[in-house]
N, C-alpha and C positions, 0 to 999 in steps of 0.2 A: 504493500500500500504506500504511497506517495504521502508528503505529509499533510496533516488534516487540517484545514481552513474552516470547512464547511461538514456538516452532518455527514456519515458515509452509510452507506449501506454494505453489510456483511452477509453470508451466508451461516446459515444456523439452523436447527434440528428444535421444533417445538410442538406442543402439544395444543390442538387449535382451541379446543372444549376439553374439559374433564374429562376423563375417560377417553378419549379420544389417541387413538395411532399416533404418536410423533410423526413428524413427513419433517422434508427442505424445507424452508422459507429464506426472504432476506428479511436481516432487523436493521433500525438505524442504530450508530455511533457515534458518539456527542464529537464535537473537536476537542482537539488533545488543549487543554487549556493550562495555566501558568503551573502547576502541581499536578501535572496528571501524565502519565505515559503511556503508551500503546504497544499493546502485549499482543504477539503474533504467537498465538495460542496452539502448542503442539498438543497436548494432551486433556481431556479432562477424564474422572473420574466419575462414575455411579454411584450416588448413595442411597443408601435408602428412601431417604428424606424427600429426593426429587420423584420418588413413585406419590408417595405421601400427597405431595403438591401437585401434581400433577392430576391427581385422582380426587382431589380436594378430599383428602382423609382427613386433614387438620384443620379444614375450613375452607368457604370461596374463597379461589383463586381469582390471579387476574392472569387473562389469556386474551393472545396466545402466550403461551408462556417457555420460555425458551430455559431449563433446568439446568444445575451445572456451579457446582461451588468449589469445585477440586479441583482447579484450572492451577496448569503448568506450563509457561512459555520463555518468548524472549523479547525483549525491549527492543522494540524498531523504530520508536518516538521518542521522544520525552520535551517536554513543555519549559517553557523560558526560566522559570524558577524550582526544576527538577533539583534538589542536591543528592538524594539517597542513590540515584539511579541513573546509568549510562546504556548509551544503542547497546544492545550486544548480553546486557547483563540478562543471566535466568533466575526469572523469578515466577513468583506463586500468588495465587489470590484464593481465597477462602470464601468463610458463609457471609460476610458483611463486606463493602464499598462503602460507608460514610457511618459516620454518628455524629451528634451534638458537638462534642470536641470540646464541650466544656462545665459540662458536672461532676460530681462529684469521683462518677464509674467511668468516665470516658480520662479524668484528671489521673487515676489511680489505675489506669491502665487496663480497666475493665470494660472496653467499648462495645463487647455484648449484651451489658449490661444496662447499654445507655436509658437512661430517665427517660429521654424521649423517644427512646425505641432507636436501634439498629438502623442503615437502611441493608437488607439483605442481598445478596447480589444477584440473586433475582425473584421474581412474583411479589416486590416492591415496588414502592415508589421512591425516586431519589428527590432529592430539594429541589429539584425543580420539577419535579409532580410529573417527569414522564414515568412509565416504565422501567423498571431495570430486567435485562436478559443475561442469562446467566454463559457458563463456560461450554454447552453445546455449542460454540459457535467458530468461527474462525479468529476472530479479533476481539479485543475487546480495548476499551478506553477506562482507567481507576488512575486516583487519587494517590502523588506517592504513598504517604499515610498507611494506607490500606494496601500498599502490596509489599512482599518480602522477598528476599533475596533466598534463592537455593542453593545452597554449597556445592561445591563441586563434585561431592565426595557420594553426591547424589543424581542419579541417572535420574533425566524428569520422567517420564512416564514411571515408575516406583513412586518418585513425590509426591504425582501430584492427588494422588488419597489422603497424603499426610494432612492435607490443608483442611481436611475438613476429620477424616476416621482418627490420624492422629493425636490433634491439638485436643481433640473430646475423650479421647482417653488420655493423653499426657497431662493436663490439666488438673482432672480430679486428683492421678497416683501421683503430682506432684504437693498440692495442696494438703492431702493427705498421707505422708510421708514414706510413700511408700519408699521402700530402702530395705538393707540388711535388718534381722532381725523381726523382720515384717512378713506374717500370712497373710495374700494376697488372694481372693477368688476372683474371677471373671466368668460371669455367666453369658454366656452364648458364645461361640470360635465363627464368628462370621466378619464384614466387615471393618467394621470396629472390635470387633473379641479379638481378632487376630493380632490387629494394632498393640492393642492393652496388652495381650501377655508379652508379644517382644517387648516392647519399653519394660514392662512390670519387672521383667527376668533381668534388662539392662541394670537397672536401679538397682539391683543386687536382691529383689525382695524374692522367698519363696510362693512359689505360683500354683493356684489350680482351677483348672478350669471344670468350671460344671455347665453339663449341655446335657439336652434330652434323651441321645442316648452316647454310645461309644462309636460310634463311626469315625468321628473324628482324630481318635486318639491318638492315631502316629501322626497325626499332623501337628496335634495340640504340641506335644512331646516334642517334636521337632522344635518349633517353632520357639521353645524355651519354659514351656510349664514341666511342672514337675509331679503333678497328681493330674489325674484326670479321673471324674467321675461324672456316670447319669445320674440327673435327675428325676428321670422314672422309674429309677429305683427307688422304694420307699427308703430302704436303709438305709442311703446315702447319709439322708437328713437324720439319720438316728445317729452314725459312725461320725459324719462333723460338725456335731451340734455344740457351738461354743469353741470353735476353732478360729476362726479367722480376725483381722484387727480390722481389714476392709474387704466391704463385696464390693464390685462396678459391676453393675450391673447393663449388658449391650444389646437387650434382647427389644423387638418393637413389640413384644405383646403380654398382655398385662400380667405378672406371676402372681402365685397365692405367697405374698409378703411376711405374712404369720411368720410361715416356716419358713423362710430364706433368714427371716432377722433373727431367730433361734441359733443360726450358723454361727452368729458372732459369739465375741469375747464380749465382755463386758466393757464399755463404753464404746464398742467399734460401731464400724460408720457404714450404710448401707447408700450407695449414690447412683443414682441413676441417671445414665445418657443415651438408655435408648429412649423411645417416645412414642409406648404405644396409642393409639385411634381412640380406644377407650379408658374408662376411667377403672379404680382399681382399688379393693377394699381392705381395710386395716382396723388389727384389735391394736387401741392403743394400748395396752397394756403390755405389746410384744416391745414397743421402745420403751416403756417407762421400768417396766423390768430387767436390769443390767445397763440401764443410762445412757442405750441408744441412739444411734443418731440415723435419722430417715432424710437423704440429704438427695439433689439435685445438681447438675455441673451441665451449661451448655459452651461448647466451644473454649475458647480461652481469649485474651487482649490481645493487641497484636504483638507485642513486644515478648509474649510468651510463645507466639505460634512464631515466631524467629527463635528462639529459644529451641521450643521443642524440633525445628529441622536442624537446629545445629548439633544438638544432643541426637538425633538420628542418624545425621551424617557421621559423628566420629565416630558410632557403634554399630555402623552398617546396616538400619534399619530403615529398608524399604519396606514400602506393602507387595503382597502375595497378589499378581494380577494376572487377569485374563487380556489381553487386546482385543482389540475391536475394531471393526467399522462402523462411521455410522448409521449405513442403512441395518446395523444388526443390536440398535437400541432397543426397540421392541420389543424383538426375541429376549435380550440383554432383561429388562425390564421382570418377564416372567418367569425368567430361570433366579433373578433373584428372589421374589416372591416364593418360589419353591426350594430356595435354598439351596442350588444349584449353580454356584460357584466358588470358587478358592481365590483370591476371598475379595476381591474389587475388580469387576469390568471397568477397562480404561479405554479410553474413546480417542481414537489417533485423527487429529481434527485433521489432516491433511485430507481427510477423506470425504469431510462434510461440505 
């Protein structure tokens, strides 16, 4: 692309209505303005999250909607008052392009947090009330701010899951300490489960993953866990009842909480990043006995999700992906609904 003066039009992969087939389209892209650079987009990844919105599981969407928050590229632009960012450089953009930039969670480095809401990088609106399209696409235009730098130590198409599977599990096992001396669970080995045991296992802490049943388990093992157990085994929950200091829990659909919070130790912390559709029932009395903690973690600041690809980079911790094209998003779509991939389809935009 030439550089940008005027609005451009790109080629991109979106979902027209709800439920509706992905197909081509073109979207427009703002001009590259005084902090903003223009990212020639090699890879994006598939997350969950984009079925979600796509399918309006989490609420009306706005469509078309073009999905896509695991974008991995290269700077072809950069705007008159760029300092972080030069042509050439690879970088990453995640779940958000903009926030407030000035309260209290956007000051402290928490801009998922923002008081007045995120702008997310797509099936939003940005500050200027257009649309925002996400990383299905070929290009895209973001705010230095909002984009990071990817080491080199990082091949992009492995990265580019980090920006979104990563930072949602690096986040929580950092905030909550996970480390030596630390029993770790992570419930589900899919997208994000995958994510969380390598980091969990980097950090030194011991790991086990519980999933529904054992299919998984030379992969979990592989991958750096160190137990592996079903959850449809009733025993499970009898043999680790009171073991762990934290769960993270990766799963989108709602568990019987009772008994996952019985797993802990006393005052451990039970956090959840996946997001299931529906809502999900609790005896209090399962946190108020042993001084429990029922805890939540979305994403991370940016200055953490730079953190978290640098701490990837020096321990060699890509994500587990499939390639893709993008006329095989669709199919892409269903097989993750059936839990039918290891463990992130990644979408090689050259093809969209």
């Amino acid at each position: 692309m030439t550089a940008q003066t005027s609005t451009t039009t790109v080629s991109a992969y979106a979902a027209p209505s709800a439920k509706a087939p992905l197909e081509r389209i073109t979207v427009p892209r703002r001009p590259v303005g005084a902090t903003d650079v223009l990212i020639d987009i090699k890879y994006a990844g598939i997350c969950h999250s984009d079925i979600h919105q796509a399918r309006d599981g989490w609420g009306e969407g706005i469509f078309p909607m073009v999905p896509g928050h695991e974008i991995a590229g290269v700077v072809t632009e950069v705007g008159s008052a760029v300092t972080k960012f030069a042509v050439g450089d690879r970088v990453g953009v995640g779940c958000m392009v903009d926030s407030c930039r000035e309260c209290e969670n956007c000051k402290a480095g928490l801009e998922q947090y923002c008081v007045q809401g995120n702008v997310p990088t797509y099936n939003g609106l940005g500050k200027d009330g257009e649309p925002t399209y996400g990383g299905y696409s070929t290009h895209v235009v973001v705010d230095e701010a909002f984009t990071v730098r990817i080491p080199d130590g990082l091949s992009l198409d492995v990265a580019a899951p980090l920006l979104c599977a990563g930072i949602t599990t690096y986040s929580p096992l950092h905030r909550w300490n996970a480390g030596p001396g630390k029993k770790i669970a992570v419930v589900g080995l899919g997208g994000l489960g995958h994510m969380a045991v390598k980091i969990a296992h980097a950090m030194g802490a011991e790991v086990t993953v519980l999933s529904q049943s054992l299919r998984k388990k030379d992969d979990g093992l592989r991958l750096g866990a160190d137990h592996y157990y079903a959850t449809s085994d009733e025993a499970t929950f009898e043999q680790l009842a009171g073991s762990f200091d934290l769960i993270l829990s990766t799963v989108s659909a709602p568990l019987p909480l009772d008994k996952y919070l019985g797993l802990l130790r006393s005052e451990g912390a039970f956090v959840n990043v996946g997001a299931p559709e529906e809502p999900v029932s609790l005896n209090l009395f399962s946190v108020i006995g042993g001084g429990k903690t029922l805890a939540g973690s979305m994403i991370g600041g940016i200055q953490e999700t730079q953190e978290m690809l640098d701490f990837c980079a020096e321990h060699g911790l890509g994500s587990e992906i499939e390639l893709i094209d993008a006329d095989q998003i669709n199919e892409a779509y269903e097989r993750v609904l059936a839990s039918d991939v290891r463990y992130r389809f990644v979408i090689d935009a050259a093809t969209i």
